[in-house]
Residue frames as a rotation matrix with the C-alpha (Angstrom) as fourth column:
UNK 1
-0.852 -0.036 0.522 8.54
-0.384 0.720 -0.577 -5.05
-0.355 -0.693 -0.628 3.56
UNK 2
-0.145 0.865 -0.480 5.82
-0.883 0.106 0.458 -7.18
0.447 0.490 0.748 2.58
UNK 3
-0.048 0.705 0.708 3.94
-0.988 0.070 -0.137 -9.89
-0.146 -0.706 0.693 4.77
UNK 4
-0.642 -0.386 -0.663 4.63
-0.551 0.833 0.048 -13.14
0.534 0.396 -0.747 4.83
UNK 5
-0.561 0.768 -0.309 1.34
0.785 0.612 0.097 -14.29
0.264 -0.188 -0.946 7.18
UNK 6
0.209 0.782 0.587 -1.36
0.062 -0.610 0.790 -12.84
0.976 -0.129 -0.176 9.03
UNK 7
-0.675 -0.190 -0.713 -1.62
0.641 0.329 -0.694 -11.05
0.366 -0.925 -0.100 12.20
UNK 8
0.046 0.971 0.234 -4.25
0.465 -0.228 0.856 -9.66
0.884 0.069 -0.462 13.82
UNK 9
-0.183 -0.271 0.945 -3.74
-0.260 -0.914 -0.312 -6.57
0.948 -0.302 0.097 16.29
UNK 10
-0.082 0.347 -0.934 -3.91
0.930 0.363 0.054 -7.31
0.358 -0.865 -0.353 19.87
UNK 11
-0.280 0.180 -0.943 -3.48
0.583 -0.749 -0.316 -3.69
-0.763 -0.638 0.105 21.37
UNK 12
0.829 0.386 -0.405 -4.49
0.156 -0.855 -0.495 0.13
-0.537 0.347 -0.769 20.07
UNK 13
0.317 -0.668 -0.673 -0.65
-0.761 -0.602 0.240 0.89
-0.566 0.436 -0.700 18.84
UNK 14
-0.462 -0.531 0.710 -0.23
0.178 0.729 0.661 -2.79
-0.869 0.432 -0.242 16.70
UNK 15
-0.349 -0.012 -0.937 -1.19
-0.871 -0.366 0.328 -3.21
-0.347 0.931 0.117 12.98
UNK 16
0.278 0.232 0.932 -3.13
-0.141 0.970 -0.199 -5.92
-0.950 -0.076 0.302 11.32
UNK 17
-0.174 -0.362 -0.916 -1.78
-0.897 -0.325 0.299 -7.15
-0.406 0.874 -0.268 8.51
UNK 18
0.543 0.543 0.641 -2.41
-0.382 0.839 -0.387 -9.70
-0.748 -0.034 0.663 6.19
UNK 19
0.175 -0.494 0.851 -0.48
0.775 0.603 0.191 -12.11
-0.608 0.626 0.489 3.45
UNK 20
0.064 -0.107 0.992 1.05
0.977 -0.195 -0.084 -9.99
0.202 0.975 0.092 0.65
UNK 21
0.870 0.467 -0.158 0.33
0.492 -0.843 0.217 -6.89
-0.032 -0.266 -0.963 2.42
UNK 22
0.113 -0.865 0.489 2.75
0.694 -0.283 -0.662 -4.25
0.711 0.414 0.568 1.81
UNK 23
0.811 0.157 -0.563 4.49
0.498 -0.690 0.525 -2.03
-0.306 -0.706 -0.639 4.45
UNK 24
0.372 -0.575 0.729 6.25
0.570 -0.478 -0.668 0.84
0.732 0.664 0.150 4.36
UNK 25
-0.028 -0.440 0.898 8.55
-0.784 -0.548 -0.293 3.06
0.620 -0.712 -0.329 6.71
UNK 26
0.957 0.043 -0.288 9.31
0.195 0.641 0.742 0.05
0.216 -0.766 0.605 8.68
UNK 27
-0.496 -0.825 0.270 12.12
-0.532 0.043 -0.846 0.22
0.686 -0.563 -0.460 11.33
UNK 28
0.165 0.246 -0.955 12.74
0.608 0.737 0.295 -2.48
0.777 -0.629 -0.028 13.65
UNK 29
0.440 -0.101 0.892 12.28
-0.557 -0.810 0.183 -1.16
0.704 -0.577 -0.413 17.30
UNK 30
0.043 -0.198 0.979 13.07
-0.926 0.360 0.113 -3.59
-0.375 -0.912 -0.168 19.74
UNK 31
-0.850 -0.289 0.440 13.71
-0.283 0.956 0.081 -7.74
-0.444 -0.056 -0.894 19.86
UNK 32
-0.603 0.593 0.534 10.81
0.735 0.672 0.083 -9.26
-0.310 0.443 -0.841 17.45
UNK 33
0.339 0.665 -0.665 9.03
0.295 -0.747 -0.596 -5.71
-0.893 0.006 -0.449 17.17
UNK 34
-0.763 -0.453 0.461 8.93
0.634 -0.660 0.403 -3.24
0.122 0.600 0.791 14.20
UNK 35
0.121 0.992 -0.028 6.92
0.537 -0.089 -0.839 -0.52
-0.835 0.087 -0.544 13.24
UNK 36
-0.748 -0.614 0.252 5.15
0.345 -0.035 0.938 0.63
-0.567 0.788 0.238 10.24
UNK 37
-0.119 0.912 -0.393 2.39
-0.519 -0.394 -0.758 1.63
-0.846 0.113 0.520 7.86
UNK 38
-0.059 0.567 0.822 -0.15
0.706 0.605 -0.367 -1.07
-0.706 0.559 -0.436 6.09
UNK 39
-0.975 0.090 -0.201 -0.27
-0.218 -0.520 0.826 0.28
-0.030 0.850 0.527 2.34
UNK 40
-0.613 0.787 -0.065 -3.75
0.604 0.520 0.604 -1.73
0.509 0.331 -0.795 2.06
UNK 41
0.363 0.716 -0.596 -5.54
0.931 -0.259 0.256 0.08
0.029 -0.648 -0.761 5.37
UNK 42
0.313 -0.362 0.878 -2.97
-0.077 -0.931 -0.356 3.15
0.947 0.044 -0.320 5.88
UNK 43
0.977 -0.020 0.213 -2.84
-0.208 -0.324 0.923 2.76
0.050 -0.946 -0.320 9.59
UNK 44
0.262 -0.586 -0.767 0.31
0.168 0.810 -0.561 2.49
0.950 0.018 0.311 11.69
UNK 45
0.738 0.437 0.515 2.09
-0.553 -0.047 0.832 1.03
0.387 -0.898 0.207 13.93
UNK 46
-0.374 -0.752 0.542 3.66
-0.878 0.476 0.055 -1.70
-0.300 -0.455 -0.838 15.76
UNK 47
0.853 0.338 -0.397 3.62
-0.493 0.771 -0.404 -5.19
0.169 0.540 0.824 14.21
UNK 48
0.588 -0.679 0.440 6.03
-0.136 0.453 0.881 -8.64
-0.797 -0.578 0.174 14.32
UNK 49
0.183 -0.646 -0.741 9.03
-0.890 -0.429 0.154 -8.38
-0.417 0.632 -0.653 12.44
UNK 50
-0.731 -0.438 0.523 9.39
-0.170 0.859 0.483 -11.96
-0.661 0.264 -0.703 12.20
UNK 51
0.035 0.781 0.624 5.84
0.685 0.436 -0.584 -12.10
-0.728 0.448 -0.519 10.14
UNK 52
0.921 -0.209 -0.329 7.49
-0.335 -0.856 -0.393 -9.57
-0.200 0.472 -0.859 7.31
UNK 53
0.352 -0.859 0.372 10.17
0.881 0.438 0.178 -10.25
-0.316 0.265 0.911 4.97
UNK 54
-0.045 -0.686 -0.726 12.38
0.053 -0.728 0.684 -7.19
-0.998 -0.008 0.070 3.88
UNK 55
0.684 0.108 0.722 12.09
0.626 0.421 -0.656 -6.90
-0.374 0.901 0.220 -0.05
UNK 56
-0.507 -0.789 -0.348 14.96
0.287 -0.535 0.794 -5.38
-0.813 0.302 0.498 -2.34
UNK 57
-0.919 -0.323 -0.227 13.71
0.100 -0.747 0.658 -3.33
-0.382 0.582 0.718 -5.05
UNK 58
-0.753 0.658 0.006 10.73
0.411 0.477 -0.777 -1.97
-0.514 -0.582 -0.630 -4.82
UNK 59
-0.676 -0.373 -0.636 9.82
-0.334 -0.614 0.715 -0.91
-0.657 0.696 0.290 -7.56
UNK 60
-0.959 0.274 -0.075 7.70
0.161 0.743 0.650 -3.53
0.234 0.611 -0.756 -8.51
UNK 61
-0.457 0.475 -0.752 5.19
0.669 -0.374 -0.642 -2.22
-0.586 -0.797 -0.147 -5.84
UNK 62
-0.319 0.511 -0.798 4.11
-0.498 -0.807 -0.317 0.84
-0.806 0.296 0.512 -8.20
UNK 63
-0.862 -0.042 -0.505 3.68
-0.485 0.354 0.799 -1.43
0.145 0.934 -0.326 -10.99
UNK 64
-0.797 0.575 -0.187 1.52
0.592 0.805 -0.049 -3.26
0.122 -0.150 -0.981 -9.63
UNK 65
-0.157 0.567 -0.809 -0.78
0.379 -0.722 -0.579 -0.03
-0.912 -0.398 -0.101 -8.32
UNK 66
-0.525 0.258 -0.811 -0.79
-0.754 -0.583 0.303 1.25
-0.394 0.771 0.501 -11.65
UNK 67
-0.863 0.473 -0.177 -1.85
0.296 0.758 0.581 -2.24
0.409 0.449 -0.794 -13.02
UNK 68
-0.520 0.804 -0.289 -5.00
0.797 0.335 -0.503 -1.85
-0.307 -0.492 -0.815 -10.32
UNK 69
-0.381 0.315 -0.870 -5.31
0.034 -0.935 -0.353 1.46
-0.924 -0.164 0.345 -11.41
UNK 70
-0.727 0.137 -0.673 -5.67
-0.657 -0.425 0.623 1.18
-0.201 0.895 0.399 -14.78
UNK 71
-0.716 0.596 -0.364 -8.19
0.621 0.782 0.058 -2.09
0.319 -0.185 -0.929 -13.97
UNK 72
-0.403 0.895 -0.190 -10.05
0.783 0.230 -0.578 -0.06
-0.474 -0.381 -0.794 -12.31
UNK 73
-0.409 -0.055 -0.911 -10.27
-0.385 -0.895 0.227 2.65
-0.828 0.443 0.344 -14.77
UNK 74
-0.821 0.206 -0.532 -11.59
-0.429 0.392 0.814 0.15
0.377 0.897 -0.233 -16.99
UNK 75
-0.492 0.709 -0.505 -14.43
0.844 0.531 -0.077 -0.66
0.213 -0.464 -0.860 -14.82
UNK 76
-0.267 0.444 -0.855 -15.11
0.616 -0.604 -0.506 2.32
-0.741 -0.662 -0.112 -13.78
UNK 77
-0.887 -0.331 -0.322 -15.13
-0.004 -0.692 0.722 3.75
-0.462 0.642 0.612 -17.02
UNK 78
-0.865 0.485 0.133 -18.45
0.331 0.350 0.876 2.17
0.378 0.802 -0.463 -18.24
UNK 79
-0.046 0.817 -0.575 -20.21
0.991 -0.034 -0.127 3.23
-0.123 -0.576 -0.808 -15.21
UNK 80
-0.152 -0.221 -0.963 -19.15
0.315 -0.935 0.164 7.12
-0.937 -0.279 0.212 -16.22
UNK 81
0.371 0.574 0.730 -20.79
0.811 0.182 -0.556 8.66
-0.452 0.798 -0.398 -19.03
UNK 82
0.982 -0.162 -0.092 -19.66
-0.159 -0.986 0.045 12.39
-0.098 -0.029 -0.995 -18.73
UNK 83
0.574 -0.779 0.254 -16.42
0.351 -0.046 -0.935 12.88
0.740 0.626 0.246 -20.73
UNK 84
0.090 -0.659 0.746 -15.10
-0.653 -0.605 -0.456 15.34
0.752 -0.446 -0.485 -18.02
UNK 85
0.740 0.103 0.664 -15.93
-0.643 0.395 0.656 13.09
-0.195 -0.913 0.359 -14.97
UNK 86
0.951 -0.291 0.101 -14.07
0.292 0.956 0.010 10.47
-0.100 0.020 0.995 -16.47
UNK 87
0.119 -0.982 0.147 -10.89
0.370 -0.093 -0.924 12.63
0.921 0.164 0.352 -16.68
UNK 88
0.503 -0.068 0.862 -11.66
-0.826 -0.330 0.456 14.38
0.254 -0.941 -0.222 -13.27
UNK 89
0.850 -0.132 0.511 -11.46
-0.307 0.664 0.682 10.70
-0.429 -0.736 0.524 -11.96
UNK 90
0.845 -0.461 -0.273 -8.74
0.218 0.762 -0.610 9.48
0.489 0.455 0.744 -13.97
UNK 91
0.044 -0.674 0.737 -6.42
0.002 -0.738 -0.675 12.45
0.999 0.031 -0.031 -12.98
UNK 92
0.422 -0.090 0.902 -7.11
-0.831 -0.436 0.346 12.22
0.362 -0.896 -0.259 -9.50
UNK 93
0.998 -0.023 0.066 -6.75
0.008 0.978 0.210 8.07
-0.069 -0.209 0.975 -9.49
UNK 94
0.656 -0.734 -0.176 -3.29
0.715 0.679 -0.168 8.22
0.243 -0.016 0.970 -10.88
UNK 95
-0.039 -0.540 0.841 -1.98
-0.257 -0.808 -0.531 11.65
0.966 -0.237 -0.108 -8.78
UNK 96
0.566 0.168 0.807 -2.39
-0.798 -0.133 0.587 9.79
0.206 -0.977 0.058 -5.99
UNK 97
0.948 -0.312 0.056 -0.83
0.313 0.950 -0.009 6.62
-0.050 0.026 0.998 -7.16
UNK 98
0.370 -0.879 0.300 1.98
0.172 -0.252 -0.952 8.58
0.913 0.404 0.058 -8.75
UNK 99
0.502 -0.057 0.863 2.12
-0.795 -0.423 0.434 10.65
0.341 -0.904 -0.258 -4.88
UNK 100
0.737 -0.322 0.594 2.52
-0.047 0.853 0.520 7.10
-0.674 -0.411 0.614 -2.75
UNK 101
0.681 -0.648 0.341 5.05
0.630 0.281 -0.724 6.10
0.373 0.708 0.600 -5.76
UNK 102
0.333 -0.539 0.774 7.01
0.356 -0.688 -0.633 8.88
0.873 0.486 -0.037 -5.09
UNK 103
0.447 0.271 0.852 6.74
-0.781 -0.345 0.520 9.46
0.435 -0.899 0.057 -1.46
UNK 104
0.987 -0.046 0.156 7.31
-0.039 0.865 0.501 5.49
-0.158 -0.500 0.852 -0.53
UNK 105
0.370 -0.856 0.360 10.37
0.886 0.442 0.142 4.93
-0.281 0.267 0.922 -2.99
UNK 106
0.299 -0.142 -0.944 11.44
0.030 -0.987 0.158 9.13
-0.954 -0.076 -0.290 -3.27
UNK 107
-0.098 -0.188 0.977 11.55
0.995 0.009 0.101 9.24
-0.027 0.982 0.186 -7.03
């Protein structure tokens, strides 16, 4: 699923979500309702289904995380001098990307 405006949470159990935002686990619960979990913040919840479009293959979704990932690996890379740090971090950036990748779309 992936946002198609903004909404901003009225209660404790809703989700804010903005343009572009990606969700995941979403099931619709009730007449205009779903719920889910904001890739951008993590949280979830309950959110309007009508402000979410359904996407087929999602796949594109890790691509795009690796793209940021490897962006910021290039930023982050000048600020890290220490050979090991900079694999520590690399290895941990993209085992977590790979995780979500795997977890969202069960590869």
């Amino acid at each position: 699923w992936v946002a198609m405006y903004e909404y901003v949470a009225a209660d404790d159990d809703e989700v804010t979500i903005k343009e572009g935002d990606v969700i995941v686990d979403g099931v619709i619960v009730g007449e205009g309702w779903m719920v889910g979990t904001n890739t951008r913040t993590g949280l979830h919840g309950m959110l309007p289904s009508n402000y979410v479009e359904e996407q087929e293959g999602h796949e594109f979704h890790c691509v795009a995380l690796f793209s940021a990932a490897l962006y910021s690996v290039a930023l982050y890379s000048t600020a890290l001098y220490s050979a090991s740090l900079f694999g520590l971090f690399t290895a941990c950036l993209f085992k977590d990307i790979f995780s979500f990748c795997a977890y969202s779309y069960q590869i």
